[in-house]
C-alpha positions in Angstrom: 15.4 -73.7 49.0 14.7 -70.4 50.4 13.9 -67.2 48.1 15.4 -63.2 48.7 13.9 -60.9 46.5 16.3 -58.1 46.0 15.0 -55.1 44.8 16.9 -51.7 43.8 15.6 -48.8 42.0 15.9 -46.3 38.5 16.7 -42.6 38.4 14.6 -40.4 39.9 14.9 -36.6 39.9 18.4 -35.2 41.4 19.6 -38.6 40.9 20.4 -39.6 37.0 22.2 -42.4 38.4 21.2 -44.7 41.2 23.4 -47.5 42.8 21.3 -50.1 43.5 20.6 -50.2 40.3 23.9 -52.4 39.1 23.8 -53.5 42.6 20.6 -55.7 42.5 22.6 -57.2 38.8 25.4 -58.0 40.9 24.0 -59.8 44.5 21.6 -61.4 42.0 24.2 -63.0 40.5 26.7 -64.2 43.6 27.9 -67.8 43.9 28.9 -68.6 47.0 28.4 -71.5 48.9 26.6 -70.2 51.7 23.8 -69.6 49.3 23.9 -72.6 47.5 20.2 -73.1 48.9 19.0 -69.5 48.6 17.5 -68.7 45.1 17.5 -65.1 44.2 15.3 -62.8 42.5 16.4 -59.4 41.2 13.6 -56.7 40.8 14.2 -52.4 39.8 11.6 -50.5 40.7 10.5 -47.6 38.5 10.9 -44.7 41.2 7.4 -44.1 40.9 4.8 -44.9 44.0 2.2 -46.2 41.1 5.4 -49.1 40.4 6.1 -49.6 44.0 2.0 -50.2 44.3 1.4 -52.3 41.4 5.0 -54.5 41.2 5.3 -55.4 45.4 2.2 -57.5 45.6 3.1 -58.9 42.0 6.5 -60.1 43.0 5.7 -61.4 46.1 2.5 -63.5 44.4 4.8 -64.7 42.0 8.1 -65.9 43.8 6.7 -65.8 47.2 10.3 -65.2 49.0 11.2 -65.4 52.9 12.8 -62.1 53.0 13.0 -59.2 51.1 16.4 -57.7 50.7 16.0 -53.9 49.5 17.8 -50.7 48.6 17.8 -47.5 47.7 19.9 -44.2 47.7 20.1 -41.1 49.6 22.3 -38.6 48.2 23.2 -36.8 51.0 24.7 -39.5 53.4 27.8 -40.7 53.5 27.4 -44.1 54.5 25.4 -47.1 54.2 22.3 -46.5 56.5 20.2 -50.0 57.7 16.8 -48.7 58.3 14.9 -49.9 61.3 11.6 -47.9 60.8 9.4 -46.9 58.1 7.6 -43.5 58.6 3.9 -43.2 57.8 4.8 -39.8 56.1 4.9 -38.8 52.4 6.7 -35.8 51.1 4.9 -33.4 48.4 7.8 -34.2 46.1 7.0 -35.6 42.3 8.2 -38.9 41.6 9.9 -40.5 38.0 6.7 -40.0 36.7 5.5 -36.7 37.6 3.2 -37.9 40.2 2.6 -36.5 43.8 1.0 -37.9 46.4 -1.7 -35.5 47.9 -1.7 -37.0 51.1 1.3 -36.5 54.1 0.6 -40.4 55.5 1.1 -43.5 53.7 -1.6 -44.8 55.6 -3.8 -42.2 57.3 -4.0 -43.1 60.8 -1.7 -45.5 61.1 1.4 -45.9 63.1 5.1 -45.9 61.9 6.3 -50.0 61.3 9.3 -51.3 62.6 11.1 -53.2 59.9 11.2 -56.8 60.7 14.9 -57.8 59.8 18.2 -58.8 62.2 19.2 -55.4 62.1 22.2 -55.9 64.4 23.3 -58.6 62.1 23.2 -56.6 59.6 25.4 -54.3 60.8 27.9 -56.7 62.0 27.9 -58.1 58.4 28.4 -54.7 56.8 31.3 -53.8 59.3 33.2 -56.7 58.6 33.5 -55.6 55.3 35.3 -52.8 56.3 32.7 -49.8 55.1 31.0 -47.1 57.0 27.4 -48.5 58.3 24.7 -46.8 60.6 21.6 -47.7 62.3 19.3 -45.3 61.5 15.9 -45.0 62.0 14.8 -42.4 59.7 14.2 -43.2 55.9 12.9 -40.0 54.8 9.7 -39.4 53.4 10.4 -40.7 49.9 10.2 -43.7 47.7 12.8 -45.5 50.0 10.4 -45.0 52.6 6.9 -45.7 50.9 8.9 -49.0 49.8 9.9 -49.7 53.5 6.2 -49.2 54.5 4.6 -51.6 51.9 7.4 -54.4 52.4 6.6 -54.0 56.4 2.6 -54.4 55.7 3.3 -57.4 53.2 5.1 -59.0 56.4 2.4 -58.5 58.9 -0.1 -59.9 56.5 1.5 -63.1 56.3 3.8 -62.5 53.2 8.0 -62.8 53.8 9.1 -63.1 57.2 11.8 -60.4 56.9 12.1 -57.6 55.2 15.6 -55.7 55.1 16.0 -51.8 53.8 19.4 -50.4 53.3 19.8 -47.0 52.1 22.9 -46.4 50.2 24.7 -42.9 49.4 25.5 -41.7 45.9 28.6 -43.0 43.7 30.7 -43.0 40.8 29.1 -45.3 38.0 32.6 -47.6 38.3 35.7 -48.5 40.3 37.8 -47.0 37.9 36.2 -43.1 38.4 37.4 -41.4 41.1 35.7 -40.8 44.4 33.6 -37.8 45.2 35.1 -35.2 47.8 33.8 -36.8 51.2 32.6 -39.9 49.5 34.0 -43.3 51.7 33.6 -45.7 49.6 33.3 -47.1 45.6 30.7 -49.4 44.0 33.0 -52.2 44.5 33.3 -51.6 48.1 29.2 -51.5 47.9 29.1 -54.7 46.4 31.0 -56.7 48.9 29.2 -55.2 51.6 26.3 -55.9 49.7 27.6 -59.5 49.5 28.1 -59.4 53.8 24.3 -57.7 54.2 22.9 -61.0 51.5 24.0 -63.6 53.6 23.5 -62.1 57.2 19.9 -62.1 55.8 20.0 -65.7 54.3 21.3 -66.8 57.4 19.0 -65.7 59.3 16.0 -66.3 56.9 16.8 -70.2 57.3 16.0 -69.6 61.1 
């Protein structure tokens, strides 16, 4: 058996409703017989840097998985984004909880970490399920990003193997609600290519 650890987060100001949220309920709970050896773990983040912090090192003790599958959203794209880098850059913006980070580096000093994941793959998967995917290599400055720093640093110290950041744009809470103007896709389109993203990762995770 191999572990993914699949991790999503809550609300966060500008953002009353985040779709990795249900997300990380649904891949968690996938049957399909290319994962028949893959046991999944399903973790929401509090969108808070003091949760990120105290929960990664906790989860990754406690189930100690081969990859890390994780998502987050970004309001103003369009598109799913597969995140290649994470920036050693905070923004002066106050989390869930009201706290801001002093400090403009994650780590002050260090360099920007290249996410270790098959990122081509990735892609691939997430085309074939007909939705619009990008590389990109800019997370932001945000949670998303702090997230994609830590889950780099647990890799190089030995931790998962792979770790996988996806950044997601904003959508209706269901199928049924209409799309935004210049919104793409629904959450059911997200799930399957959510689905496509899972087993790329599994796939490549058995390596």
């Amino acid at each position: 058996m191999i572990t993914i650890l699949v991790t999503g987060f809550g609300p966060f100001p500008g953002a009353p409703f985040n779709p990795t949220t249900p997300l990380v309920r649904h891949l968690t709970r996938v049957h399909r017989p290319g994962l028949n050896d893959v046991r999944l773990v399903g973790h929401v983040f509090e969108t808070s840097y003091a949760a990120v912090d105290r929960e990664l090192p906790e989860l990754i003790a406690r189930h100690r998985p081969e990859a890390l599958l994780m998502f987050g959203v970004a309001t103003r794209r369009k598109q799913l984004s597969i995140e290649m880098r994470a920036r050693n850059a905070l923004a002066l913006l106050p989390d869930a909880s009201g706290s801001v980070r002093a400090c403009r580096a994650i780590a002050p000093g260090a360099s920007d970490l290249r996410l270790p994941a098959p990122h081509q793959k990735l892609l691939t998967a997430a085309r074939s399920s007909g939705v619009p995917v990008q590389l990109s290599r800019d997370a932001g400055r945000y949670l998303c990003n702090y997230l994609c720093f830590r889950g780099a640093c647990v890799v190089k110290s030995g931790g998962p193997k792979l770790a996988a950041f996806i950044h997601v744009p904003q959508l209706p809470r269901t199928s049924r609600q209409s799309r935004p103007s210049g919104r793409r896709f629904s959450p059911t389109d997200l799930a399957r290519a959510g689905e496509a993203i899972l087993m790329a990762l599994a796939a490549e995770a058995r390596r």
